[in-house]
C-alpha positions in Angstrom: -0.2 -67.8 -23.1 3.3 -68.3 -21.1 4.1 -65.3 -19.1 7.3 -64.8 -21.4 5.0 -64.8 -24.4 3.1 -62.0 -22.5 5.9 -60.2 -21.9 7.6 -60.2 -25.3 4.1 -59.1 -26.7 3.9 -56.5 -24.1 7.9 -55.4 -24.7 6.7 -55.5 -28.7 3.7 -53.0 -28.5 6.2 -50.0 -26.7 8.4 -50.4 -29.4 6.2 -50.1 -32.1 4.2 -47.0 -30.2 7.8 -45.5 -28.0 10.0 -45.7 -31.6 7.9 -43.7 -33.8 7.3 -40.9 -30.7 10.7 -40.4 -29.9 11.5 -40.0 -33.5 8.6 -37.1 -33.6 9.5 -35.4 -30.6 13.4 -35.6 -31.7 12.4 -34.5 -35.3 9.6 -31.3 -33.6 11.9 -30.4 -30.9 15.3 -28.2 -30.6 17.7 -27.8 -27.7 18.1 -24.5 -26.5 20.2 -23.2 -24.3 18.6 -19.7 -22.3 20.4 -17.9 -20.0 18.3 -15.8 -17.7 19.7 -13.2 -15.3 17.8 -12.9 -11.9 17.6 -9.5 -9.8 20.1 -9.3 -7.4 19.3 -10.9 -3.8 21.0 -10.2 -0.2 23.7 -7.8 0.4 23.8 -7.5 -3.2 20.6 -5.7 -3.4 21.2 -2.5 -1.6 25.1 -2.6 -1.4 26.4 -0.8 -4.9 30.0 -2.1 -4.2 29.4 -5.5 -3.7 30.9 -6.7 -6.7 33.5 -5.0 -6.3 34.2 -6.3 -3.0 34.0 -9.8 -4.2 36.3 -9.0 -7.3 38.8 -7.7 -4.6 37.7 -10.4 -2.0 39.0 -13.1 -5.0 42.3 -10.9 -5.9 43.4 -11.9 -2.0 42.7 -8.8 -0.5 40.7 -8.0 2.8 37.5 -6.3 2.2 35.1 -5.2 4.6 31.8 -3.0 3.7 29.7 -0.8 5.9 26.5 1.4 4.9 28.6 3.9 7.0 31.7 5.7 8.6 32.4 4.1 11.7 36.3 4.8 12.5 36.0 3.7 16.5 35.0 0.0 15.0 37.1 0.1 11.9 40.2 1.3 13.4 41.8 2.3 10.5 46.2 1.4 9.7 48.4 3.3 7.6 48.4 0.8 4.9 44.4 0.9 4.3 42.0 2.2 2.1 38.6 4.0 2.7 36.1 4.5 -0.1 33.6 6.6 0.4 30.8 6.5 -1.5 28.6 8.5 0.9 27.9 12.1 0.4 31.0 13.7 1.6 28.7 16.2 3.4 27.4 13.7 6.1 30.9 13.5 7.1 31.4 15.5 10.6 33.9 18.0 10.9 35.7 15.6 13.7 35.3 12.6 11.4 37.2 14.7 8.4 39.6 15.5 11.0 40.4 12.2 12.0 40.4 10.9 8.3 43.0 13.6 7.3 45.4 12.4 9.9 44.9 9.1 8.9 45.9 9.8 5.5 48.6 11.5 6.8 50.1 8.8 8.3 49.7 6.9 4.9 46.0 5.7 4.5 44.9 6.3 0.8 41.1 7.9 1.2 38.7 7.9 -2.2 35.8 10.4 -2.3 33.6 12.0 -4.4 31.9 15.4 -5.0 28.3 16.1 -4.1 25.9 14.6 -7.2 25.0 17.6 -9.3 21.1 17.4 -8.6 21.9 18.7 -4.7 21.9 22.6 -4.7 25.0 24.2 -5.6 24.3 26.3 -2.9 24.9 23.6 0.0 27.5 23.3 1.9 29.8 20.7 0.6 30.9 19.4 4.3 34.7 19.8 5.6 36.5 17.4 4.6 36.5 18.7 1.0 36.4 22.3 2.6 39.7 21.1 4.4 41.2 19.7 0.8 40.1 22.9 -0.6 38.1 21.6 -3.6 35.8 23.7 -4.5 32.7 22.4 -6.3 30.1 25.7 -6.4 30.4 26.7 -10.0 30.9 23.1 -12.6 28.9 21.1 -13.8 28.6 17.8 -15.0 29.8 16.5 -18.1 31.6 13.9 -19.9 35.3 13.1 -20.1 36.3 11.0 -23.1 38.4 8.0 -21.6 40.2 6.4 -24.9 41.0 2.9 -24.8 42.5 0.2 -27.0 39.3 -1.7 -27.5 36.8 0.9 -26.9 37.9 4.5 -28.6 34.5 6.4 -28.3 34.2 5.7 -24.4 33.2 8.7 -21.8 33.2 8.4 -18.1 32.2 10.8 -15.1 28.9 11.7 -17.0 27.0 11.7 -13.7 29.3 13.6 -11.1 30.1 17.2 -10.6 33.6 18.5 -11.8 35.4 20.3 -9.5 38.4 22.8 -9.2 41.5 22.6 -6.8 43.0 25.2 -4.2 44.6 23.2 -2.0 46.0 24.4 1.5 50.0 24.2 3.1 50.5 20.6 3.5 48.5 19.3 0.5 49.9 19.2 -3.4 48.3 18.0 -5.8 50.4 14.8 -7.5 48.1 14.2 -10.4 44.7 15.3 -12.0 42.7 15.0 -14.9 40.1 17.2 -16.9 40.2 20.1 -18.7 39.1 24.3 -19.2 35.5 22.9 -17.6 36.9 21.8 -14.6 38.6 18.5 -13.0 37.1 14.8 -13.0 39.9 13.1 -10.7 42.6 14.9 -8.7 44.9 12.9 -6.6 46.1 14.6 -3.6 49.0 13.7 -1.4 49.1 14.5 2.3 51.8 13.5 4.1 52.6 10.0 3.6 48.6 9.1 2.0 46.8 10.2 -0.6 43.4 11.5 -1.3 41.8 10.6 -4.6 38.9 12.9 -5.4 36.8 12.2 -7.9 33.5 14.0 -9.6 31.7 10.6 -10.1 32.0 7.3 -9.0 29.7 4.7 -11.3 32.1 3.0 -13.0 32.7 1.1 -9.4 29.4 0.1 -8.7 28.8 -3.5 -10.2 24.8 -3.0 -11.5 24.2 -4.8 -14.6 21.8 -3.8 -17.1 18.8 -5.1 -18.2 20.2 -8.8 -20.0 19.4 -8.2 -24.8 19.5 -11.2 -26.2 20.3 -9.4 -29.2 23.0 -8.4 -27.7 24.3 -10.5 -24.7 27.7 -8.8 -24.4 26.4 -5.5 -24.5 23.9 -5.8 -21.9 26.9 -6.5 -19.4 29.1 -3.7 -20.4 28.1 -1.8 -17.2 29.8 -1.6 -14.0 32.6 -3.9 -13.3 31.7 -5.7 -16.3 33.2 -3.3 -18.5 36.6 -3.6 -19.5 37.4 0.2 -18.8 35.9 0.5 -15.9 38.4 -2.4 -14.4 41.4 -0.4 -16.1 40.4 3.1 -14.1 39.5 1.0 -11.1 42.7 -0.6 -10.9 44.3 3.0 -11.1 42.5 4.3 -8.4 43.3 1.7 -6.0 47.0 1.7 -7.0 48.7 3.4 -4.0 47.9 0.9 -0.9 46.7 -2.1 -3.7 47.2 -5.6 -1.6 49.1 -3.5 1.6 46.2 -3.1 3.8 42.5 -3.5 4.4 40.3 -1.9 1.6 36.9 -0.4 3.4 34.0 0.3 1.5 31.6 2.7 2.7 28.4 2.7 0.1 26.1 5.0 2.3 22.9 3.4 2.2 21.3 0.9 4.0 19.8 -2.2 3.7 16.3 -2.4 3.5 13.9 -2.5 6.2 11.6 -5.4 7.4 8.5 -3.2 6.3 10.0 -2.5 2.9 10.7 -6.1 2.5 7.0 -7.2 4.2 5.3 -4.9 1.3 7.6 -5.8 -1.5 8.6 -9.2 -1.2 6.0 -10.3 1.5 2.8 -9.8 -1.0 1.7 -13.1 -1.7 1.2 -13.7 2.4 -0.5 -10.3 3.4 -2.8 -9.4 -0.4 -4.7 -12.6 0.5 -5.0 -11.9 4.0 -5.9 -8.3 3.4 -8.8 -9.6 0.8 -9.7 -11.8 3.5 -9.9 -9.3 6.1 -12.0 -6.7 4.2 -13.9 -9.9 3.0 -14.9 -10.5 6.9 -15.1 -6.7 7.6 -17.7 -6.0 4.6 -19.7 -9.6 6.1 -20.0 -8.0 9.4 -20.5 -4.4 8.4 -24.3 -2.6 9.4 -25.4 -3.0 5.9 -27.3 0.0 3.9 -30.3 -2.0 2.7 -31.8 -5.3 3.9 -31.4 -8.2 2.4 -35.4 -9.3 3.4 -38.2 -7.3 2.5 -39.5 -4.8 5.7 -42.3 -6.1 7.6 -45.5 -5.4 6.5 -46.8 -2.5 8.8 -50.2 -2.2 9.8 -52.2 0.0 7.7 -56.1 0.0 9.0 -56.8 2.5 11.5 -59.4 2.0 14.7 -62.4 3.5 13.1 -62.0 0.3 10.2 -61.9 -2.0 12.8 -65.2 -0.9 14.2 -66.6 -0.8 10.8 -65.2 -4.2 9.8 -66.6 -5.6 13.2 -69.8 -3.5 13.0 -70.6 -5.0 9.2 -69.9 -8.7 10.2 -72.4 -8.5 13.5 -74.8 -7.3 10.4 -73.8 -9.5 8.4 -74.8 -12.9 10.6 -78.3 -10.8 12.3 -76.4 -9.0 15.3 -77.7 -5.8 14.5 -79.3 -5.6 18.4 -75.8 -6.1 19.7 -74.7 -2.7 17.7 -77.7 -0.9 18.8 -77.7 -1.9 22.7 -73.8 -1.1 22.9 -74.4 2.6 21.2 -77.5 2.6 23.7 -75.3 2.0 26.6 -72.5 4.5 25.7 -75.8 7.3 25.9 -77.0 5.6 29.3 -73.4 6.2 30.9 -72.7 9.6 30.1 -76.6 10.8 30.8 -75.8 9.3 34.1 -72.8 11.5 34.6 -74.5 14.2 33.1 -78.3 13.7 34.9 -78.4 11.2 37.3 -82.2 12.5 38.0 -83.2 11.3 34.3 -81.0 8.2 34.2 -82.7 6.9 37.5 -86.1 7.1 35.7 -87.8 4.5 33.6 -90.5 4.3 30.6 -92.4 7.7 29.8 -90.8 9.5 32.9 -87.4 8.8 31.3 -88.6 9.6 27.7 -89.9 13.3 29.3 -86.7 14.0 31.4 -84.3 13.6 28.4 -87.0 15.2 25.9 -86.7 18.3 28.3 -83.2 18.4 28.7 -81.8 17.7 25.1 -85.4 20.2 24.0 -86.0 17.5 21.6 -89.7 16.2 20.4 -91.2 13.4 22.9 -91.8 11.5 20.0 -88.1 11.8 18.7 -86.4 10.4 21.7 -88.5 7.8 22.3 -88.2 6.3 18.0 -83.8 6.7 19.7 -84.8 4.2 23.0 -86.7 1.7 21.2 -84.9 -1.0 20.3 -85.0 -1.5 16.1 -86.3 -4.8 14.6 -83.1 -7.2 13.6 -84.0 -6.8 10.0 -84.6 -3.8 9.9 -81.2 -2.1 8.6 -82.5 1.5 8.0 -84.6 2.0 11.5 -81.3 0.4 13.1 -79.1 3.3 11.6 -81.5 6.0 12.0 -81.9 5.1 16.2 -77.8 5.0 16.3 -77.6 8.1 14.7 -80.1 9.9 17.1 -78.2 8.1 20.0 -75.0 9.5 18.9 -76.5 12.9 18.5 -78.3 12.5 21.6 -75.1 11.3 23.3 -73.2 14.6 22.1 -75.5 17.3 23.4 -75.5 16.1 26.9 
């Protein structure tokens, strides 16, 4: 077969097999499109006003954000704007003092009242003190805020209203609420303005949590929402496009331990495991892993015994009866030298008189017994013994 013949029966067999495949997998499979929204990373993460900035950032405005009030590095001009998102009651009585004369000189300041879980009875720092809003007795609830595409929509739901006494100086050029107390007051101050406001969501850019039931929905929150651009738009009127907008969204981003525990956790859970791993390896363990060692359970007196049955055993017996014979030789000679220097009868008599035993008696102890003899051989160590313990 040609190589060209191969290669058209090669060419032949994929398109009998590839055809029919690609017709299943086009007839079994659908296209779909999924849109999946991931968690916010960066700046984005722990900075509430970052979309905001960028919206600003892409209307051609200078934006610059900072967790908090700095005005030696800002150094604020007549034609910015400061929004604080910070608890107003961080701010230092000199800082509120500097930010008032600011304003004054025609910087347009945003603020917000205390959030409505901090005691009502805490001070509510000076620089509302010094704009004389008052903030001890409201509460927080909603304001309807009517618009053309969304008639049933309420804002300020999580701020604290607020009431208005301002000082000489300060009027009040517009304001909004009603018999339970004020959502937004806008406050002019020689040539600036101070917007105060009871709550301050609609500005942060957080999505919610994506529906696919409802994709539109899901990103009605924040900046997404049509109503909350409208009421941003109006709260940035006065120095819009003049100046440098600052936003100050009083919290800071996260540390390198929170992001080591939260973010770091597929590096330091296996080393973890692996270091309690090699900890519990060279821990002192409870038990042993090997049985103990057997210990040694026979006391002295069995070893004599055991020894004593195998000279028996193999016709040693005169080995047991000289060494008990000896033992009562040794201590008579401590005891009476005079009878352990004597031999035969003399001997016999001496120990007879000093134990006051029969003649006859301790002579059967001294002679030695026959080697097969097993009863004469225990009978003469026992009278040795006894022999051996009166002395």
């Amino acid at each position: 077969m040609s190589a060209r013949l191969r290669w058209l029966v090669v060419l032949a067999v994929l398109l009998v097999v590839g055809v029919p495949l690609a017709i299943l997998f086009l007839r079994s499979h659908e296209r779909v499109v999924h849109t999946e929204h991931l968690p916010p990373q960066g700046e984005a993460s722990y900075n509430p006003l970052y979309v905001l900035g960028q919206a600003l950032r892409a209307d051609g405005i200078t934006v610059h954000s900072s967790p908090r009030l700095d005005l030696p590095r800002m150094q604020l001009k007549p034609a910015d704007t400061v929004l604080l998102l910070q608890d107003t009651a961080d701010v230092p009585a000199p800082t509120a003092q500097a930010l008032l004369a600011w304003v004054e000189r025609g910087g347009h300041l945003l603020l917000r009242t205390p959030p409505p879980f901090k005691d009502e009875d805490a001070a509510q720092g000076p620089l509302l003190d010094a704009l004389g809003v008052d903030t001890g007795y409201y509460e927080s609830n909603c304001k309807a805020f009517h618009i053309a595409d969304d008639p049933g929509h309420s804002e300020f739901c999580s701020g604290r209203r607020f009431g208005v006494d301002v000082p000489d100086g300060i009027r009040v050029a517009r304001e909004w609420g009603d018999d339970e107390g004020l959502v937004f007051a806008r406050l002019r101050k020689g040539e600036g303005s101070v917007d105060v406001l009871s709550d301050m969501e609609f500005l942060k850019g957080t999505p919610r949590i994506f529906d696919a039931e409802d994709p539109k929905g899901s990103l009605a929150d924040g900046l997404h929402d049509l109503a909350h651009r409208d009421l941003t738009r109006h709260v940035l009127d006065p120095n819009y496009a003049e100046g440098t907008v600052w936003l100050i969204y009083g919290s800071r981003p996260p540390t390198l331990w929170s992001r080591i525990f939260y973010q770091g956790w597929p590096v330091w859970v296996p080393l973890l495991l692996a270091l309690l791993a090699w900890l519990w390896q060279r821990a002192q363990r409870l038990g042993s892993l090997l049985p103990a060692p057997a210990t040694e359970r026979r006391s002295l007196l069995e070893h004599v015994r055991a020894s004593g049955e195998h000279l028996l055993r193999y016709g040693k017996a005169p080995l047991l009866y000289d060494a008990t014979r000896r033992a009562f030789l040794a201590r008579l000679r401590r005891r009476a030298p005079t009878a352990a220097a004597l031999s035969g009868e003399a001997q016999v008599h001496a120990i007879a008189s000093l134990l006051q035993w029969p003649h006859s008696r301790v002579q059967t102890a001294l002679q030695v017994p026959p080697s097969k003899d097993v009863v004469a051989l225990r009978e003469r160590i026992r009278l040795l013994i006894q022999m051996r313990n009166l002395l």
